[in-house]
C-alpha positions as a Python dict, from the first residue, in 0.01 Angstrom:
ca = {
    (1, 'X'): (0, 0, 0),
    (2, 'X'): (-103, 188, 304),
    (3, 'X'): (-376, 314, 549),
    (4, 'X'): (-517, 667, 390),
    (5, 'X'): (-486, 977, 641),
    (6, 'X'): (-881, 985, 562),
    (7, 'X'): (-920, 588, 716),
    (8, 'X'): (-703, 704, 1041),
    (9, 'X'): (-940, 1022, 1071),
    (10, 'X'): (-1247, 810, 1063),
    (11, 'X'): (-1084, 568, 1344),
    (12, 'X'): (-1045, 812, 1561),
    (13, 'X'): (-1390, 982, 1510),
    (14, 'X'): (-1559, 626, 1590),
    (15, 'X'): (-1344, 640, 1891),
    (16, 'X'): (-1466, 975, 2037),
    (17, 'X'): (-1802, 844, 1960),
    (18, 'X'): (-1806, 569, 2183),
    (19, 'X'): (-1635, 777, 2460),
    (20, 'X'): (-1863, 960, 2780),
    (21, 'X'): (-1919, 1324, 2713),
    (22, 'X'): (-1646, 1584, 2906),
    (23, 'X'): (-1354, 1302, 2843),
    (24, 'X'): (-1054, 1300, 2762),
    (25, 'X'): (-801, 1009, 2632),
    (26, 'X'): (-464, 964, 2598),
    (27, 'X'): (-234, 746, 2417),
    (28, 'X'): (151, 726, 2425),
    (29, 'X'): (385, 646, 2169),
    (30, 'X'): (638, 372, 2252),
    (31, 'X'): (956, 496, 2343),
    (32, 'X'): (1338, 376, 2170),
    (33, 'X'): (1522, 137, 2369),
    (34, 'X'): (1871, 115, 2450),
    (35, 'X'): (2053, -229, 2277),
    (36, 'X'): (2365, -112, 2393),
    (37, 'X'): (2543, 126, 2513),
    (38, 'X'): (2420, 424, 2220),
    (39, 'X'): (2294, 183, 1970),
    (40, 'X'): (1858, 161, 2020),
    (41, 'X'): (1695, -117, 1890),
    (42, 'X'): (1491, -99, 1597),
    (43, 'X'): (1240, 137, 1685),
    (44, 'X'): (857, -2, 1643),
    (45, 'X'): (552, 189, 1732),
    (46, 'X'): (304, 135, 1981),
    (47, 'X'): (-5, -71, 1787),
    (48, 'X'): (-240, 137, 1915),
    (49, 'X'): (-129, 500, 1849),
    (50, 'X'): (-33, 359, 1535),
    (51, 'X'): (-372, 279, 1499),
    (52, 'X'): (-502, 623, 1542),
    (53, 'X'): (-250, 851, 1399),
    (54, 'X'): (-10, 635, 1117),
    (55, 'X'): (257, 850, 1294),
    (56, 'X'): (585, 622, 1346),
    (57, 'X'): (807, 859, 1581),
    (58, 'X'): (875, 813, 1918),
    (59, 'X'): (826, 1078, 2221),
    (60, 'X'): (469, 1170, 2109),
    (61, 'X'): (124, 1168, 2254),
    (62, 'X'): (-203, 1198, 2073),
    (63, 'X'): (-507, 1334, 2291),
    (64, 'X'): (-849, 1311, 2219),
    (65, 'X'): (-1089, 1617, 2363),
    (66, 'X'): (-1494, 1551, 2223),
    (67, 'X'): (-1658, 1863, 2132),
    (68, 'X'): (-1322, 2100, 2203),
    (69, 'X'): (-1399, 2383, 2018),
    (70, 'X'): (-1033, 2455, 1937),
    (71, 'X'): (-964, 2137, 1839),
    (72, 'X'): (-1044, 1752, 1920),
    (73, 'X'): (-721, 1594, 1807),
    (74, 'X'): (-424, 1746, 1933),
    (75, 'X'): (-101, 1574, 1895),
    (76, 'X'): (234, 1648, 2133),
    (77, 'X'): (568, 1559, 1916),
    (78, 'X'): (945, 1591, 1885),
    (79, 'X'): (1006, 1941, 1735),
    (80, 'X'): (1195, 2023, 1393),
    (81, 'X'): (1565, 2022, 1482),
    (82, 'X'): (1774, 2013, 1148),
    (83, 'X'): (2103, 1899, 1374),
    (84, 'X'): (1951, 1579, 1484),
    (85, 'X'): (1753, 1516, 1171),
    (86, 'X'): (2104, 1512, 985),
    (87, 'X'): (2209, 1237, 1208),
    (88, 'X'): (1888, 1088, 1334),
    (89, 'X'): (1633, 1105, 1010),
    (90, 'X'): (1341, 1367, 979),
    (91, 'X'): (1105, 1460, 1176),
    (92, 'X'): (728, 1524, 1123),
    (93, 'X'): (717, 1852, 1387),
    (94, 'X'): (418, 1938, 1509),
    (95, 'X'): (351, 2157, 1134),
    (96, 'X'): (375, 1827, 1016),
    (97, 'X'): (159, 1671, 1246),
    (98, 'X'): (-116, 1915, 1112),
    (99, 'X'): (-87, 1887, 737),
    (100, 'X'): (46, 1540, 655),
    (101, 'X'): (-139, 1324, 978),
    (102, 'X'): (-469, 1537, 1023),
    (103, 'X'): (-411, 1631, 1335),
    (104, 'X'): (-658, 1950, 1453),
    (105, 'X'): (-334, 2084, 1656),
    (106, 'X'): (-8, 2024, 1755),
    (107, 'X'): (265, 2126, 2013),
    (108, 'X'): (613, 2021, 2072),
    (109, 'X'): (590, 1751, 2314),
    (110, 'X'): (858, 1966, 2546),
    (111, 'X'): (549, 2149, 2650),
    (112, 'X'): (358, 1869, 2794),
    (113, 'X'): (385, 1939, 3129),
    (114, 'X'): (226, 2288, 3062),
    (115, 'X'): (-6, 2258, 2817),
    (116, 'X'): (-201, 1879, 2915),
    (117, 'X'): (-266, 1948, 3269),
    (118, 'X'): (-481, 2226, 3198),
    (119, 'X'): (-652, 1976, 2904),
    (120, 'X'): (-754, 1735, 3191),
    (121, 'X'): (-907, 1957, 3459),
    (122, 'X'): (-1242, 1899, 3485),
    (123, 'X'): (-1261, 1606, 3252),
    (124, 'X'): (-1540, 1363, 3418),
    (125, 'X'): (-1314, 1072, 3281),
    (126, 'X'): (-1036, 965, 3160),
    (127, 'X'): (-919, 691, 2902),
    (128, 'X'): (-577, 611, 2951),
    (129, 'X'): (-424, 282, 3028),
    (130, 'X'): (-254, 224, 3322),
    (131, 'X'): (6, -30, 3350),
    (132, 'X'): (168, -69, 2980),
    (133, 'X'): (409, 231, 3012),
    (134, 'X'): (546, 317, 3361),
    (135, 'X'): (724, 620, 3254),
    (136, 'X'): (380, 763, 3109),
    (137, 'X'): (189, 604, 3376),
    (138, 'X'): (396, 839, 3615),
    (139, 'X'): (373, 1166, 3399),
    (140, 'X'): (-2, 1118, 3375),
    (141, 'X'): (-37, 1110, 3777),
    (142, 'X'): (218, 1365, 3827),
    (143, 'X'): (-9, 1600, 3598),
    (144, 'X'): (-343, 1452, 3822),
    (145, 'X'): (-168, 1552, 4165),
    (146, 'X'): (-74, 1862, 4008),
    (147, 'X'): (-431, 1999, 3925),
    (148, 'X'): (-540, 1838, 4280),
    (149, 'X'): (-287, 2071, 4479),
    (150, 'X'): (-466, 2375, 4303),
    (151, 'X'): (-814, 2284, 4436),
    (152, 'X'): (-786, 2574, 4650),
    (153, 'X'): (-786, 2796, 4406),
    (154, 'X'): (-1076, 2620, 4238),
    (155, 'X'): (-920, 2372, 4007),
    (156, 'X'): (-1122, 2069, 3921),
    (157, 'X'): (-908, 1729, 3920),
    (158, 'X'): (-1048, 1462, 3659),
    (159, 'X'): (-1279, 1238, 3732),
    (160, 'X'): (-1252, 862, 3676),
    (161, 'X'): (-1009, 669, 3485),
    (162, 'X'): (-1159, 419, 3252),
    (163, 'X'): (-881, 185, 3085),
    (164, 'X'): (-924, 254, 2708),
    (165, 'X'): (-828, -53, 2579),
    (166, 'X'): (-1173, -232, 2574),
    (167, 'X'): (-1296, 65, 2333),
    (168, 'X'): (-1063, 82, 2132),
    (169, 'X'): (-967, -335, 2111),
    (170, 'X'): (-1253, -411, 2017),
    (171, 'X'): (-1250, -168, 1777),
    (172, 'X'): (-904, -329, 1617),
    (173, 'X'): (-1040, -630, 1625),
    (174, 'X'): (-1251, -591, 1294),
    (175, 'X'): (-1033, -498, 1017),
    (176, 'X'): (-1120, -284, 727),
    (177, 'X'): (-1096, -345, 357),
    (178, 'X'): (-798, -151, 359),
    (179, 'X'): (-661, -355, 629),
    (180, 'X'): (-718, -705, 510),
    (181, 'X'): (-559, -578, 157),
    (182, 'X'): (-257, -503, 367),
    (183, 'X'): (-264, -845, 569),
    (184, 'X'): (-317, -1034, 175),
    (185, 'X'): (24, -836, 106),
    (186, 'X'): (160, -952, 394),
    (187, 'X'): (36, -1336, 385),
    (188, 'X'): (170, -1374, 33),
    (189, 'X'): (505, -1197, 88),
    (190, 'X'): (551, -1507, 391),
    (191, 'X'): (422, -1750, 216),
    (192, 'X'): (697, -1700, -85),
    (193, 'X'): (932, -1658, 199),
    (194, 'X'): (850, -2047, 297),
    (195, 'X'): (853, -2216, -30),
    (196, 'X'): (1183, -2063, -85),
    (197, 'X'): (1337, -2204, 240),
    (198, 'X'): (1153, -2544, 109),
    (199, 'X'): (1321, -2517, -186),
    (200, 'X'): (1675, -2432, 5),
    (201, 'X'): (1650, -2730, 242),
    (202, 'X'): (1931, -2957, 264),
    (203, 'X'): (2066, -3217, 459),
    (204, 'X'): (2420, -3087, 667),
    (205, 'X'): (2271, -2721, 609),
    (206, 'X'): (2173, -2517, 936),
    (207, 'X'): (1864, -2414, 1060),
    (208, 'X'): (1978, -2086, 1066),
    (209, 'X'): (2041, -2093, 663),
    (210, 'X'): (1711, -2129, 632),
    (211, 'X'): (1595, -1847, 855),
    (212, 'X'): (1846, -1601, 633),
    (213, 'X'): (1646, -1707, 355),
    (214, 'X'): (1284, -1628, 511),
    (215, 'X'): (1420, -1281, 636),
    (216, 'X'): (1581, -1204, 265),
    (217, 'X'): (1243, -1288, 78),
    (218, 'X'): (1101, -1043, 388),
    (219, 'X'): (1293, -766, 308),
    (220, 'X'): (1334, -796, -76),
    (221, 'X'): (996, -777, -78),
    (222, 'X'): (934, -435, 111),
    (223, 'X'): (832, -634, 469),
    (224, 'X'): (1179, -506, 659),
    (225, 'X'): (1159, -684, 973),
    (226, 'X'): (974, -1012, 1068),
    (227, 'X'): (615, -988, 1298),
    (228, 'X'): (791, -1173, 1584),
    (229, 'X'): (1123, -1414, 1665),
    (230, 'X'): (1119, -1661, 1352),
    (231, 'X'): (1100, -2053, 1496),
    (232, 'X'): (1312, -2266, 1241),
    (233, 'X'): (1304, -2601, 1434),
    (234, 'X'): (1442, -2914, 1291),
    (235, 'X'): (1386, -3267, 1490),
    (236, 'X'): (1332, -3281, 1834),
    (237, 'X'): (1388, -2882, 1827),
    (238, 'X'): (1046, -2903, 1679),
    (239, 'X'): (881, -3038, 1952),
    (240, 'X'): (938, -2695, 2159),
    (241, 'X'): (721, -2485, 2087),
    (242, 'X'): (892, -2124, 2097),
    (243, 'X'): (1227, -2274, 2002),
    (244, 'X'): (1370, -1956, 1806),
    (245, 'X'): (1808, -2061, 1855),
    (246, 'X'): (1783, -2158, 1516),
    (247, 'X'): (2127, -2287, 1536),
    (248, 'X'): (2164, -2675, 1466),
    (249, 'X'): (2191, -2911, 1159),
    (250, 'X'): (1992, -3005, 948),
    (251, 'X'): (1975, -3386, 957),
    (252, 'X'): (1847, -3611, 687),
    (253, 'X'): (1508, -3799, 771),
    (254, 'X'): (1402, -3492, 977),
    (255, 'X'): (1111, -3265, 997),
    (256, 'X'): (1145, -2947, 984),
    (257, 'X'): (919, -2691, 1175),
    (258, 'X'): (928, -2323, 1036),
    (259, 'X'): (673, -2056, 1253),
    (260, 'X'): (787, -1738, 1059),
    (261, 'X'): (590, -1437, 957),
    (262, 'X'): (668, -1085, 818),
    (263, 'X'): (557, -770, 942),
    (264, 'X'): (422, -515, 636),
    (265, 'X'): (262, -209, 678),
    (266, 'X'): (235, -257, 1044),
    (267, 'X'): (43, -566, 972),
    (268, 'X'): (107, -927, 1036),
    (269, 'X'): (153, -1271, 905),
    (270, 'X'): (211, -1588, 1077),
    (271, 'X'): (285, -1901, 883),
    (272, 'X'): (349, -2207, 1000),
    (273, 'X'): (500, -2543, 781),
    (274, 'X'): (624, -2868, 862),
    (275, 'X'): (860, -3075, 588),
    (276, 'X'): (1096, -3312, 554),
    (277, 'X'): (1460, -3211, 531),
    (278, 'X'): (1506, -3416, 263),
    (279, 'X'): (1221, -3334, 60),
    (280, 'X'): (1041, -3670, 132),
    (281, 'X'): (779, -3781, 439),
    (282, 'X'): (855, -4147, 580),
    (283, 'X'): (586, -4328, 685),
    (284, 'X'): (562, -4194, 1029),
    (285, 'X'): (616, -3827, 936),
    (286, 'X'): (361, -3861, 678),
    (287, 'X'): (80, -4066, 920),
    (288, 'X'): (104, -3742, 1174),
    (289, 'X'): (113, -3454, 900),
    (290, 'X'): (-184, -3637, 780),
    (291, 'X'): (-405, -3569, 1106),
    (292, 'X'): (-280, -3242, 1140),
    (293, 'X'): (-389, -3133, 831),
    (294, 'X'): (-730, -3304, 840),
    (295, 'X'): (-722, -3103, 1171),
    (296, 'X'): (-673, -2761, 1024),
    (297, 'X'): (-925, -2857, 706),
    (298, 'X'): (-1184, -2904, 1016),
    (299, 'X'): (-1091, -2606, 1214),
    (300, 'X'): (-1091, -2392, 915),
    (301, 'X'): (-1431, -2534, 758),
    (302, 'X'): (-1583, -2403, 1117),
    (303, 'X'): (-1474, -2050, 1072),
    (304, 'X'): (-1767, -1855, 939),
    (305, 'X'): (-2005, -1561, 1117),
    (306, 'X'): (-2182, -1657, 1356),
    (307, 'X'): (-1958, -1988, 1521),
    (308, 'X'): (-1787, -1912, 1856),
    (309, 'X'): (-1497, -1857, 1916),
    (310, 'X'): (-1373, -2182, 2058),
    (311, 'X'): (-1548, -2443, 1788),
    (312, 'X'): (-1248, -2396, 1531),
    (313, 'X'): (-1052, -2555, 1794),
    (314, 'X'): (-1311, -2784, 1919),
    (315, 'X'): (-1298, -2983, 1573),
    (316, 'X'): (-895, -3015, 1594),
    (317, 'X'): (-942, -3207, 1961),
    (318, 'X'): (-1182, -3408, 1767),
    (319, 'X'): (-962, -3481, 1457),
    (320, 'X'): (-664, -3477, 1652),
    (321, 'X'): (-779, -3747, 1888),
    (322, 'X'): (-911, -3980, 1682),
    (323, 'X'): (-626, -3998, 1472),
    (324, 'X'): (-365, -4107, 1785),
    (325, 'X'): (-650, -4329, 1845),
    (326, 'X'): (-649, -4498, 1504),
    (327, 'X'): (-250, -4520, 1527),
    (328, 'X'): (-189, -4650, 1876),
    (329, 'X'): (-94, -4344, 2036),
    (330, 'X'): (-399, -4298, 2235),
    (331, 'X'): (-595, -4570, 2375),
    (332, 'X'): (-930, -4563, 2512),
    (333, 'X'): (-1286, -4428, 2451),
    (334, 'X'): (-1270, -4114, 2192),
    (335, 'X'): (-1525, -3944, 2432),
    (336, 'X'): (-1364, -3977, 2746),
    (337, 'X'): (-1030, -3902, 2612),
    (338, 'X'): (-1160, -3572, 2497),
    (339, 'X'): (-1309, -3506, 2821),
    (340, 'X'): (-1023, -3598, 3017),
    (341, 'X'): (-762, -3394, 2785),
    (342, 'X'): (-593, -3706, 2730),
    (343, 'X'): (-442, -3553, 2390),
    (344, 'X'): (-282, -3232, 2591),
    (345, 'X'): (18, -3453, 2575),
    (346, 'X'): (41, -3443, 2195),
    (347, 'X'): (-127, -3086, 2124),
    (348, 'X'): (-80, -2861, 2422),
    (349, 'X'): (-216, -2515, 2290),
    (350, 'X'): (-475, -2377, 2169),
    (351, 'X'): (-581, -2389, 1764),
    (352, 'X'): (-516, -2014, 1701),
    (353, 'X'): (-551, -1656, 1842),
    (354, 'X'): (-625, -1302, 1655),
    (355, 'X'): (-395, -1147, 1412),
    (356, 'X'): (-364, -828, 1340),
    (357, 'X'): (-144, -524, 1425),
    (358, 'X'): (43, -724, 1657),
    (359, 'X'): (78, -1106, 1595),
    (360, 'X'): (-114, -1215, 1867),
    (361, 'X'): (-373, -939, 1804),
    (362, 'X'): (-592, -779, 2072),
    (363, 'X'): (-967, -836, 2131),
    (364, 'X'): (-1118, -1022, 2383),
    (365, 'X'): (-1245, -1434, 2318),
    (366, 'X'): (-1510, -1458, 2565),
    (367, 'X'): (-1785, -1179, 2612),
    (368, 'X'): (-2005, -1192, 2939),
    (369, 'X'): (-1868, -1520, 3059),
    (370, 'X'): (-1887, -1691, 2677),
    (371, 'X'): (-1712, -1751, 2380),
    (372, 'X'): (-1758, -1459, 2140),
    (373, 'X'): (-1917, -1527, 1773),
    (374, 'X'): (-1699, -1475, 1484),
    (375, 'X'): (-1801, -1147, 1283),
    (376, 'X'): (-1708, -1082, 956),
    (377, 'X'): (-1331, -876, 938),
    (378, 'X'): (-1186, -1069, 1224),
    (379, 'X'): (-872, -1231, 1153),
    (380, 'X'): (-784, -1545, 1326),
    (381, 'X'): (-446, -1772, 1299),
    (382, 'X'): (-567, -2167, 1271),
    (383, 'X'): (-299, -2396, 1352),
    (384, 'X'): (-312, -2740, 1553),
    (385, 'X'): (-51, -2945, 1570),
    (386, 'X'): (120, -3270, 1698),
    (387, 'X'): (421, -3306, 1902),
    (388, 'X'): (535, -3657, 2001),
    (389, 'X'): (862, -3579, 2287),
    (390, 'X'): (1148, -3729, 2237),
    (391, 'X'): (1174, -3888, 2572),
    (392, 'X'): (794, -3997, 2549),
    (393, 'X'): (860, -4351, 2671),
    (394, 'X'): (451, -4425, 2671),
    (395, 'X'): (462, -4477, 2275),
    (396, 'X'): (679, -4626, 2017),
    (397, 'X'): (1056, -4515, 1942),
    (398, 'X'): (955, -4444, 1565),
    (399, 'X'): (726, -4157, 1692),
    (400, 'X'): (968, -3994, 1923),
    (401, 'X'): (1081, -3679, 1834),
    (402, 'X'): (840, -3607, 1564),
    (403, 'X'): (671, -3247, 1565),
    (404, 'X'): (402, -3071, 1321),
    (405, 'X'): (235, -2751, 1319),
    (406, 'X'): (39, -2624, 1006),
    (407, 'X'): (-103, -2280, 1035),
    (408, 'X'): (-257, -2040, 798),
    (409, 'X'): (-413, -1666, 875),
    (410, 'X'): (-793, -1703, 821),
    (411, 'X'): (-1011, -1382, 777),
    (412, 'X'): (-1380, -1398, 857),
    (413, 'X'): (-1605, -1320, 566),
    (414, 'X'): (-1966, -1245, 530),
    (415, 'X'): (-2029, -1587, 365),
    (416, 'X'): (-1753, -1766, 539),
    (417, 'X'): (-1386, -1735, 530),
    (418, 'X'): (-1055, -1664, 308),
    (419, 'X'): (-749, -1804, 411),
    (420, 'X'): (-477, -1534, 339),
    (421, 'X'): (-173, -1716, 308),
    (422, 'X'): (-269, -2016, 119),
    (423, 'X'): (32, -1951, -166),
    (424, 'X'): (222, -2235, 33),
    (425, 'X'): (151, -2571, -19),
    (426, 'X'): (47, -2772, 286),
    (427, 'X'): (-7, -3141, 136),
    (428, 'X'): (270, -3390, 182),
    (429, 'X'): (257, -3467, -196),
    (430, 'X'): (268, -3044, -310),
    (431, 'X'): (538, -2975, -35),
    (432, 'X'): (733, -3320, -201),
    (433, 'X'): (714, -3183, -539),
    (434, 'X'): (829, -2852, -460),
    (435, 'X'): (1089, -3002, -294),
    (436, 'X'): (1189, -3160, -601),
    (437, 'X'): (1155, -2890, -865),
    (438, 'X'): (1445, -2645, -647),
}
């Protein structure tokens, strides 16, 4: 399951399209970084020339010329070297480039510094975007204050440079067919993952058992590394919100708080459960879980074309509120409390974000000063939750240290919405009985 080399091709002719005649843009690969010493972290490529090109190598640079005669798409790549590829893996080379990525032409990215240069004299603008990759940022000036010293001699520096991000984001931000088939994949694969650390949940285990569990359903599943730091938080630990040490007991009468997601295809999922460590809610547990959920139901229910942005989360202040009204937790009137942000102190962040590429997907949420409607292929996380501190003196002790989050990944549809990763129960009495069948 994968993005065709015809779906890539069309991406990047929509691209050109929107861009000013005589332009040029340019988009980096992400470099490897050092771990230690001579050992590189996994490498993972940059979301957006991943985008464009499905090519996953570092030191590369795709550039896109409208209405070159010799070629629009021309990437610059790491050349054939059968020495390094014996130690290091293949490489593509820029032969490669041409017949297995599309590309219109290619050239070994050692010759750069001659061959781009002469690519962006004259260019009335340029899309490139400053400020995500200093050692590209610098190249790309270096090549602008090289063309500017020839002036003389009647070279023509490049015109303006217009950040390419707000093209091509918004552009990202509706996903294809092919796309949301990947992000199904991708949903279901961490979804399994969850209901097998439900079903592995024990009193005196470790938090960190449980997180070798998600990561083994990832990977036996084809989904080799997770879409971001997996949060396995058990009692107060689920109260912080990125708590990802994932190193303490697991203590019966808890909750348990697993954020946890895999990456597939380059696409990702983010799942988020609460349970009890012992397979069964007590009364408090169970009273919170309760408004959460009725939260999400609400937020969910509002995520269809044409609603803003922001009214998903409006209806999980409103549930949300009312429900630490009806158990003590919030006094006052429901209005005011709302207007006041009097429930910040229970639910602190927003309902959900866009999901995509990269787990916290880009795209903007307001356009021209307001929240943006919902279209149909945006993907959206929906997850409210209540968090009750541990050293909250202002309620009862039996609340203390409780914490819930529920979150699914919610794709807009033309009639409404599908929630992709709804193959992991999320009522108390489901997440009890699968509890009990392990």
């Amino acid at each position: 399951m994968k993005i065709t080399k015809a779906e890539y091709a069309r991406r990047r002719r929509h691209l050109m399209g929107m861009m000013d005649a005589n332009s040029i843009a340019l988009i980096p690969a992400a470099r490897e970084v050092t771990r230690s010493h001579d050992t590189e972290y996994p490498f993972r490529q940059d979301s957006d020339f991943m985008y464009l090109t499905g090519f996953d190598e570092p030191d590369a640079v795709l550039v896109l010329v409208p209405g070159r005669r010799q070629g629009q798409i021309i990437l610059f790549c790491r050349d054939r070297n059968p020495e390094l590829e014996l130690w290091n893996g293949y490489r593509a080379g820029p032969e490669g480039a041409v017949a297995k990525f599309g590309m219109d032409d290619a050239f070994p990215i050692d010759d750069i510094d001659d061959i781009l240069p002469g690519l962006m004299e004259g260019k009335g603008h340029v899309y490139y975007s400053m400020g995500n990759n200093d050692v590209f940022d610098r190249q790309v000036m270096a090549w602008v204050n090289n063309i500017r010293a020839k002036v003389r001699t009647g070279a023509k520096p490049p015109g303006d440079f217009t950040d390419l991000a707000f093209l091509l984001h918004e552009q990202r931000l509706i996903k294809s067919a092919a796309e949301l088939k990947i992000m199904r994949k991708a949903g279901q694969i961490s979804a399994d993952a969850h209901c097998r650390a439900m079903r592995e949940c024990r009193p005196g285990r470790y938090e960190y058992h449980l997180e070798s569990a998600i990561l083994h359903e990832f990977t036996e599943n084809g989904a080799r590394y997770p879409a971001y730091n997996s949060i396995v938080g058990a009692g107060a630990n689920a109260c912080v919100l990125h708590y990802t040490e994932n190193r303490d007991k697991l203590v019966d009468g808890d909750l348990v708080l697993i954020d946890a997601g895999c990456e597939y295809a380059g696409y990702a999922a983010d799942i988020t459960r609460t349970f009890p460590v012992n397979g069964r809610f007590s009364p408090e547990q169970k009273a919170l879980y309760d408004i959460v959920l009725k939260a999400q139901l609400a937020a969910i229910a509002k995520v269809k074309p044409g609603n803003a942005w922001n009214q998903p989360h409006d209806a999980t202040v409103r549930v949300i509120t009312r429900g630490l009204l009806e158990l003590g937790l919030l006094s006052g009137d429901e209005k005011t409390l709302i207007k006041e942000g009097a429930y910040r102190d229970f639910y602190m962040h927003r309902a959900g974000h866009w999901l995509g590429m990269d787990v916290h997907d880009v795209g903007d949420y307001r356009v021209d000063g307001k929240w943006r409607q919902l279209e149909p292929g945006m993907v959206l996380t929906i997850e409210p939750g209540i968090y009750v501190a541990p050293d909250n003196t202002n309620v009862p002790a039996k609340w203390r240290g409780i914490g819930v989050r529920i979150e699914d990944d919610v794709a807009v549809t033309p009639d409404g919405c599908e929630v992709l990763t709804d193959g992991v129960p999320k009522t108390t009495d489901a997440i009890e009985a699968l509890m009990a069948s392990a």
